[in-house]
C-alpha positions as CSV (number, residue, x, y, z in Angstrom):
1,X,-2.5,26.5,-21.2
2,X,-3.7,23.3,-21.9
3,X,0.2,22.1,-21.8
4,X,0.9,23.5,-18.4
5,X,-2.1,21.8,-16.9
6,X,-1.4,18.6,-18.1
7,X,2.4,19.0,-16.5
8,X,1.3,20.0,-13.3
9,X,-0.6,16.5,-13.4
10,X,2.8,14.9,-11.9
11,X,3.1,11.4,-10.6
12,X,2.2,7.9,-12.3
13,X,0.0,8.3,-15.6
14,X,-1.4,5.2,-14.8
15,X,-2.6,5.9,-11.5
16,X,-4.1,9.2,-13.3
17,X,-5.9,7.4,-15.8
18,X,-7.3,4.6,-13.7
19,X,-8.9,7.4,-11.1
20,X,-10.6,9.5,-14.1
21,X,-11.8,6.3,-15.3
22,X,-13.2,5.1,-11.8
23,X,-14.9,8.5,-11.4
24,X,-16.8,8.8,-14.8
25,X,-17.8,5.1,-13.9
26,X,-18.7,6.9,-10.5
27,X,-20.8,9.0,-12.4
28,X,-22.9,7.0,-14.4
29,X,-23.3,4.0,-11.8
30,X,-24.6,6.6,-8.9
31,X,-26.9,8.4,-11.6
32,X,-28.5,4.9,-13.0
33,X,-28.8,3.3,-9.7
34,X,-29.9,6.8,-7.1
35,X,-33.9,6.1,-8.4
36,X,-35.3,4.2,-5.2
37,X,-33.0,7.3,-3.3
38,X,-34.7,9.7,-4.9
39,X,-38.1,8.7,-5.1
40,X,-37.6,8.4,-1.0
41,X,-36.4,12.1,-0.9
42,X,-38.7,13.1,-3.1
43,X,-35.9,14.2,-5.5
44,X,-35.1,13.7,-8.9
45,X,-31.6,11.6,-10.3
46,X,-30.6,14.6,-12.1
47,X,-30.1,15.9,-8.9
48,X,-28.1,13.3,-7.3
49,X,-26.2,13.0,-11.0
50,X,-25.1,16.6,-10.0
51,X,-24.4,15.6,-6.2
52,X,-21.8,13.3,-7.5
53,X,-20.8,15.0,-9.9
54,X,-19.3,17.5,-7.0
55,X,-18.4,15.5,-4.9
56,X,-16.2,13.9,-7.5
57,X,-14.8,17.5,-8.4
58,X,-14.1,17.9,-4.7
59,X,-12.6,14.4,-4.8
60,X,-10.4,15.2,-7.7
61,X,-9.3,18.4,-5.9
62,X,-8.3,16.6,-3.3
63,X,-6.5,14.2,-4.7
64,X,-4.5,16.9,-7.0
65,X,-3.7,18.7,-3.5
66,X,-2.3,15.7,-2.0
67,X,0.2,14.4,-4.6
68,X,1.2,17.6,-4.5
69,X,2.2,18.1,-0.8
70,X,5.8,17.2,-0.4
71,X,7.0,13.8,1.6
72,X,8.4,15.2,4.3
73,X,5.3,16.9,5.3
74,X,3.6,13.0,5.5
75,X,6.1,12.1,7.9
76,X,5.5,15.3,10.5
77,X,2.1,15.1,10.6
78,X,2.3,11.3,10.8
79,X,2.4,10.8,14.5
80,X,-0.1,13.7,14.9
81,X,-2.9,12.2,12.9
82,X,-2.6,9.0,14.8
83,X,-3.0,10.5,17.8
84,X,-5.8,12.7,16.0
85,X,-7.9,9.8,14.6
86,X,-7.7,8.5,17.9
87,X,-9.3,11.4,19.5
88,X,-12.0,11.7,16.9
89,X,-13.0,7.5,17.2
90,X,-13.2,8.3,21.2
91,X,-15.5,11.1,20.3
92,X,-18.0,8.9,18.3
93,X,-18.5,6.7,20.7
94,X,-19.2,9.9,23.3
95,X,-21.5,12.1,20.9
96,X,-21.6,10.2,17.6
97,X,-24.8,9.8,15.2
98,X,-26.3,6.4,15.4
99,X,-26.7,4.7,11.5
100,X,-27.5,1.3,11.1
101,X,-27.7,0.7,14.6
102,X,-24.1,1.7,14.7
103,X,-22.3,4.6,16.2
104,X,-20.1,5.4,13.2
105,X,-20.6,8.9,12.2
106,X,-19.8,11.9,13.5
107,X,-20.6,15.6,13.0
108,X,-17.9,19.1,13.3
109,X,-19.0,22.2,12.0
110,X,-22.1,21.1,10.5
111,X,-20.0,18.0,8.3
112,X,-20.9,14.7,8.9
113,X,-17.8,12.3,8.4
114,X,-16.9,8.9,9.7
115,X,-13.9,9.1,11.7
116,X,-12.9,5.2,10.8
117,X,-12.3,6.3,7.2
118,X,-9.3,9.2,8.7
119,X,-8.3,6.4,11.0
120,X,-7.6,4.2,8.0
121,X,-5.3,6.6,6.4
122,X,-4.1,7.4,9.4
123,X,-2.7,4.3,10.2
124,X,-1.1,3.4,7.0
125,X,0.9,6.9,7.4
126,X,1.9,6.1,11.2
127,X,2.9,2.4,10.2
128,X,5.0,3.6,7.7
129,X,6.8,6.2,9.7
130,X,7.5,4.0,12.5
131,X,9.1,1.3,10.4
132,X,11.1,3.9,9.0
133,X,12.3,5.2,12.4
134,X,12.9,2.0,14.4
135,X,14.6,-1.2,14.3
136,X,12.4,-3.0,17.0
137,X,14.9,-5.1,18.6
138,X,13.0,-5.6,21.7
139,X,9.3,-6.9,21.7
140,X,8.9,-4.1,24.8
141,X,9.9,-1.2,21.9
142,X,7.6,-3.3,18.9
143,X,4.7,-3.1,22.3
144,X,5.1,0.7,22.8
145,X,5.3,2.1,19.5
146,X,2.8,-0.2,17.4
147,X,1.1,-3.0,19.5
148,X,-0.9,-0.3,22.2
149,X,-1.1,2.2,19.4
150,X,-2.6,-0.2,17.4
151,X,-4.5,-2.2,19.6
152,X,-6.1,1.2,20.8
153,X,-7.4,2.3,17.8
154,X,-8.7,-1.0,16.7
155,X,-10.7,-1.6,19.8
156,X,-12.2,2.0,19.1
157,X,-13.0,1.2,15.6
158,X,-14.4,-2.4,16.3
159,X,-17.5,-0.3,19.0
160,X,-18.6,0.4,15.0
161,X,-17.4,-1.7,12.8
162,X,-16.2,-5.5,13.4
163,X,-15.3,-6.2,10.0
164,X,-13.3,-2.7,9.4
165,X,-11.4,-3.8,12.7
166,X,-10.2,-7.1,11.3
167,X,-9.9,-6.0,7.8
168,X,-7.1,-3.1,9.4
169,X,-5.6,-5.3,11.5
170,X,-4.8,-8.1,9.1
171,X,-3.9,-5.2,6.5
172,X,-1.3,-4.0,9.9
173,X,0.2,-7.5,10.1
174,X,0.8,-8.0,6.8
175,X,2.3,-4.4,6.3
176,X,4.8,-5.7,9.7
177,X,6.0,-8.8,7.7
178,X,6.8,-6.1,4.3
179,X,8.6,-3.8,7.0
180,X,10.5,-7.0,7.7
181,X,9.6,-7.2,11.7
182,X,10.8,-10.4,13.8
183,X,8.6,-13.7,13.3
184,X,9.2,-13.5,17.2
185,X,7.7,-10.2,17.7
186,X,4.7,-10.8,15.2
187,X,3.6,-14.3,16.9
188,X,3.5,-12.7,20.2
189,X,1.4,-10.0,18.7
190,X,-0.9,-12.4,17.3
191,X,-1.6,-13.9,20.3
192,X,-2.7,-11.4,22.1
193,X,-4.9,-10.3,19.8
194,X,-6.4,-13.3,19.5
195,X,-6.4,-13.0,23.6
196,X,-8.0,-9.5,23.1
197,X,-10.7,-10.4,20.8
198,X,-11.6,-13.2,22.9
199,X,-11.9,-11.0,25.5
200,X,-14.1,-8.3,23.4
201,X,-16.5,-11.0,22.5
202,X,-17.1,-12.1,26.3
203,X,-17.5,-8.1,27.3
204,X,-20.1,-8.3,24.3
205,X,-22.0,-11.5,25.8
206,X,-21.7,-10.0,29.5
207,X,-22.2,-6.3,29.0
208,X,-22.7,-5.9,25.6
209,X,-19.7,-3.3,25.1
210,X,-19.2,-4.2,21.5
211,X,-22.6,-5.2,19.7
212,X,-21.0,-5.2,16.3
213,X,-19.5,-8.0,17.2
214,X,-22.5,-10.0,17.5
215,X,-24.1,-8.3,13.5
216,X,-20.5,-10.1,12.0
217,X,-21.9,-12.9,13.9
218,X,-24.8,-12.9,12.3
219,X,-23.9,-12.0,9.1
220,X,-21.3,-15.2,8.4
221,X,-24.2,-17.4,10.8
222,X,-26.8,-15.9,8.2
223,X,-24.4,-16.4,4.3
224,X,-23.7,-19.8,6.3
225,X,-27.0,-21.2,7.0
226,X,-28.5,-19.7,3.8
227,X,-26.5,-22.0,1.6
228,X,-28.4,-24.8,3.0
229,X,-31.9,-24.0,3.8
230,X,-33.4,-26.6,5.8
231,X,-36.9,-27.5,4.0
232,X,-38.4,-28.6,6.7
233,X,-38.6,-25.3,8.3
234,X,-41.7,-23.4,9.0
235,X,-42.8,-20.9,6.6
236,X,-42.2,-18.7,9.0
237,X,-38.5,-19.1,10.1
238,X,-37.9,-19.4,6.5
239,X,-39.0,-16.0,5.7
240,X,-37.2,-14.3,8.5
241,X,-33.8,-16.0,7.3
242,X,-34.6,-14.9,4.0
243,X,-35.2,-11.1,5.1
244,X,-32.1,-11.2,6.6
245,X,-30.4,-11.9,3.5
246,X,-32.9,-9.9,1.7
247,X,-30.0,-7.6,0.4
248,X,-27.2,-10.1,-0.8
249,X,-30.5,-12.3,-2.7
250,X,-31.4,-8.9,-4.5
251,X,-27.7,-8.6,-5.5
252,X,-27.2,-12.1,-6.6
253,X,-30.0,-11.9,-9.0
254,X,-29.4,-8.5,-10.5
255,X,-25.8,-10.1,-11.2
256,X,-27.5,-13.4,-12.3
257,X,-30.2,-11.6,-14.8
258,X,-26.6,-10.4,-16.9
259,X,-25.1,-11.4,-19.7
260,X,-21.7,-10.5,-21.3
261,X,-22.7,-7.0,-22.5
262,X,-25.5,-6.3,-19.8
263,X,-29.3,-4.6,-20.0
264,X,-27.7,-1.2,-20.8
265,X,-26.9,1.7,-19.0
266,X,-29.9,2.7,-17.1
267,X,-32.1,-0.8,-17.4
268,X,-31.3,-2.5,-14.0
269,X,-34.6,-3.4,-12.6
270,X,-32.7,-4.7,-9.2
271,X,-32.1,-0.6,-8.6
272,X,-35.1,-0.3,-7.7
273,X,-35.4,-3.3,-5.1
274,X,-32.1,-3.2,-3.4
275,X,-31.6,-0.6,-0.1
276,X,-28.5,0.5,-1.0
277,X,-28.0,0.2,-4.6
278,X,-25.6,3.5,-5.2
279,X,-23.4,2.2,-2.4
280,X,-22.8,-1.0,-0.6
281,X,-24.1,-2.9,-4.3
282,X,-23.3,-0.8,-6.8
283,X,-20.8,-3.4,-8.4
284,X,-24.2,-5.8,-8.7
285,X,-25.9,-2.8,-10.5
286,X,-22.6,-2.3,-12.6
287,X,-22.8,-5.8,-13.5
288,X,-26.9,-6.0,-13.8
289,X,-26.0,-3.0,-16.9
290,X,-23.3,-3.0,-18.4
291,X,-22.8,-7.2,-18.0
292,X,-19.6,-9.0,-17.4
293,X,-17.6,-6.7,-19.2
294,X,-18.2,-4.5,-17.5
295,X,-17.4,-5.6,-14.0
296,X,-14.5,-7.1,-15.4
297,X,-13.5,-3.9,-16.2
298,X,-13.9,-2.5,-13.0
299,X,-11.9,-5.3,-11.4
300,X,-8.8,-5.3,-13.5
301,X,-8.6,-1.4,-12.6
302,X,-8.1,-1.9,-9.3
303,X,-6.0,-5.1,-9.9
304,X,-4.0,-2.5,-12.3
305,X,-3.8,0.1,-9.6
306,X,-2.2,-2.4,-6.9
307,X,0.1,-3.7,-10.0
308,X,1.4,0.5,-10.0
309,X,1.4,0.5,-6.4
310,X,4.0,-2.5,-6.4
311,X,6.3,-0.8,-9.4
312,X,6.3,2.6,-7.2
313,X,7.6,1.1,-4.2
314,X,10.0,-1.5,-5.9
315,X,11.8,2.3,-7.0
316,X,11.5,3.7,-3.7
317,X,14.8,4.1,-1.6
318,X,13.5,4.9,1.6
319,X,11.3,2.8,3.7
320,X,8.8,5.4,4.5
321,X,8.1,5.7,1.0
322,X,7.8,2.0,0.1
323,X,5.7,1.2,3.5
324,X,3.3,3.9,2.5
325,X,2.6,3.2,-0.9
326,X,2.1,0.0,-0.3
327,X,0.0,0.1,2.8
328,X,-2.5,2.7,0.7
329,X,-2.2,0.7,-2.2
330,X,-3.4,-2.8,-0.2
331,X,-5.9,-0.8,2.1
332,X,-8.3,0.6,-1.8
333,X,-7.5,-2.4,-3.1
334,X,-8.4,-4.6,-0.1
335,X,-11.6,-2.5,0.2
336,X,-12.8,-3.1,-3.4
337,X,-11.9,-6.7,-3.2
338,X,-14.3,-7.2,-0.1
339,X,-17.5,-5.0,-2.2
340,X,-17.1,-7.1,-5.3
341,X,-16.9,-10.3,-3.0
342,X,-20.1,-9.7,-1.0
343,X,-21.6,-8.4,-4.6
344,X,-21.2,-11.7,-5.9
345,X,-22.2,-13.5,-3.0
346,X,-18.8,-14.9,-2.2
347,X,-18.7,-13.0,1.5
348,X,-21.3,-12.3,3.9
349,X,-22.6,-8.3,3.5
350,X,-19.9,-6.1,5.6
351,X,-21.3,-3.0,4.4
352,X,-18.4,-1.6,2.3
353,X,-18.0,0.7,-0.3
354,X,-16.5,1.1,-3.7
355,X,-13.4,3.2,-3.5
356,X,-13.8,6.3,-5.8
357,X,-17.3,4.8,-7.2
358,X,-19.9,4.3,-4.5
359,X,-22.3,7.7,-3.6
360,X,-20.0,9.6,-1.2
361,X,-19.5,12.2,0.6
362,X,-16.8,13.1,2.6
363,X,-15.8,9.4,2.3
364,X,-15.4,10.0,-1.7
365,X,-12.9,12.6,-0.8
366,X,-10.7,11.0,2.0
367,X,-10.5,8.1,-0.1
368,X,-9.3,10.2,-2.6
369,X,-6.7,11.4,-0.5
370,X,-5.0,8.6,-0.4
371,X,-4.7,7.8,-3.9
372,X,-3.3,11.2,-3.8
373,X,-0.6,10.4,-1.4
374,X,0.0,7.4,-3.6
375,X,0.7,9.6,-6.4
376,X,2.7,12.2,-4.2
377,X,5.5,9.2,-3.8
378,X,5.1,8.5,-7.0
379,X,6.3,11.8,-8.0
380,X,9.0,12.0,-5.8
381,X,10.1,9.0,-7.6
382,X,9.7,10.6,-10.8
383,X,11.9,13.7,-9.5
384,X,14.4,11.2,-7.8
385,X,14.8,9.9,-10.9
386,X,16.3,12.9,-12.8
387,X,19.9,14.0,-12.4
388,X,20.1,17.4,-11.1
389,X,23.4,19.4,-12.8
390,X,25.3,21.1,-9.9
391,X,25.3,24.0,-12.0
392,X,21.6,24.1,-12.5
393,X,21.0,23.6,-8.8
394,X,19.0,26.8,-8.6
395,X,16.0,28.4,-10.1
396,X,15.1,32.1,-10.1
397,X,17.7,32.0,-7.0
398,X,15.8,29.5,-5.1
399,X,17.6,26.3,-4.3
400,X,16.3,22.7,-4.9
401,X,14.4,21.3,-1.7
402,X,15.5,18.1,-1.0
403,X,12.3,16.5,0.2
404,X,11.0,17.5,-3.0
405,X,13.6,15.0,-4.7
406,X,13.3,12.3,-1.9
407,X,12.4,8.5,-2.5
């Protein structure tokens, strides 16, 4: 039994290993660092230890269901969950729940779920099929099937999030110079969206259509002026710049206070100060405990998963296959770049999670999605990869599928 299960785990090792890993790390970061959470709810950690604990089950389940659904199926529902995600952005803006002073969440059948997260996914699956499907000869073609698309769904995601829209859209162009698109076509589209977020920002300043805009400002105007606090200011204005960077301080000093080895699991002290230690700094808190090995460690996994990523698509045939990989592979890998980097104070605070380690919810498992679909081409690689006897062609009367061969 044991022997069957382990086959049915098809698809890189690697990746395998590297997302157990990141979810017992999951487990022990969220448990050591939920205290201030659940002295708020008037909860215990044991109880949060077992919240993750499912939701990392779910995650897992998730993921094995994914790599598990055959290529083909990705491509169908490609176009649909573009035009899905689109939908469901529109819809938070209409009716969605405000957190952070941000409309980014939205609830369906009593499951809360921010639509940004499907929209990320979404994307990379949409790029990838329309690469696949068109030559884009014609900047009027490139315009219709991936500038307005695009351009669409990053407006929508920029009313909640400036810093998601920018991170997907420079993730999009550099996915368009992999799919090998004309310089021609890609300096054009850079232009306008320079043009567009112009435009955005003076809509924000007029009629304030996009106030995210102006918290990124802040943000950078805040991590910039920080580095350089003027003396001379009055106690005052001091402490109100220092409040605003209240969160990234707290971080740098639970990451400062570390040595090579750490406190120890379940010593941070910085737990209890920072607002959002089980999510947006939970690499600090990694670091605060288990020292610079240990968010070494962390970092090399995801630098490791990427390295996979690369390997997979190098031995895909089709470009479907090779777009998507790599597209999901960049987007996680992107993701935990940007955490670690505000962590360590090298990036103003965006807000962003861990992949596969911060407290989540429905967020945990979407993410985990993708590293499903990661491992889904993977194992169609795998499968590619064997030589399939004419005369063994069937089994049990039941001819080979082709998509379930298919690079």
């Amino acid at each position: 039994m044991e022997d069957s299960f382990v086959n049915r785990l098809k698809g890189d090792k690697v990746i395998w290993i590297i997302v157990l890993a990141l979810s017992l790390i999951s487990i022990a970061a969220v448990y050591s660092s939920s205290s201030s959470l659940a002295f708020r709810e008037g909860k215990t950690t044991f109880s949060f230890l077992l919240k993750q604990m499912r939701f990392v089950i779910f995650g897992l389940t998730a993921l094995y269901i994914c790599s598990r659904v055959p290529l083909g199926w990705y491509r169908k529902i490609s176009i649909l969950g573009m035009i899905v995600s689109i939908g469901l952005l529109i819809a938070t803006i209409v009716m969605g729940t405000t957190l952070n002073d941000a409309e980014r969440w939205i609830s369906i059948f009593g499951v809360s779920f921010q639509p940004s997260e499907i929209a990320k996914i979404a994307l990379m699956l949409y790029l990838a099929k329309v690469l696949e499907d068109h030559k884009f000869e014609t900047f009027k073609e490139f315009a219709i099937w991936i500038l307005a698309p695009l351009g669409i769904m990053l407006l929508l995601i920029l009313n909640g999030s400036a810093s998601t829209a920018l991170i997907l859209g420079g993730l999009s162009f550099l996915i368009l110079i992999i799919g090998g698109i004309k310089w021609s076509h890609l300096i054009k589209s850079a232009g306008i969206a320079v043009l567009t977020l112009l435009l955005a920002v003076l809509l924000n300043q007029t009629f304030g259509l996009f106030p995210r805009i102006q918290t990124l400002v802040s943000r950078i105007e805040n991590f910039v002026v920080k580095k350089d606090i003027d003396e001379n200011l009055k106690s005052q204005d001091k402490q109100k710049l220092l409040d605003k960077t209240f969160q990234a301080d707290m971080a740098k000093i639970a990451i400062a206070s570390a040595n090579i080895i750490g406190k120890g699991p379940g010593k941070s002290t910085q737990r209890y100060v920072l607002p959002h230690p089980y999510s947006d700094f939970i690499y600090s808190i990694i670091v605060e405990e288990w020292g610079l090995l240990g968010g070494v460690t962390v970092l090399l996994l995801y630098l490791w998963f990427l390295f996979r990523c690369i390997a997979i698509a190098r031995n895909c045939t089709k470009m479907f296959s090779a777009i998507l990989v790599i597209a999901l592979g960049l987007l996680i890998t992107t993701q935990a770049m940007l955490h670690i980097l505000v962590n360590v104070s090298l990036l103003p605070v965006t807000g962003h999670t861990l992949p596969l380690i911060s407290l989540g919810g429905t967020s945990l498992i979407i993410m985990s999605s993708a590293f499903g679909i990661i491992l889904a081409v993977s194992r169609s690689v795998e499968s590619g990869k064997v030589k399939v006897n004419p005369e063994e062609e069937t089994q049990n009367g039941e001819q080979i599928k082709a998509e379930e061969i298919e690079l």
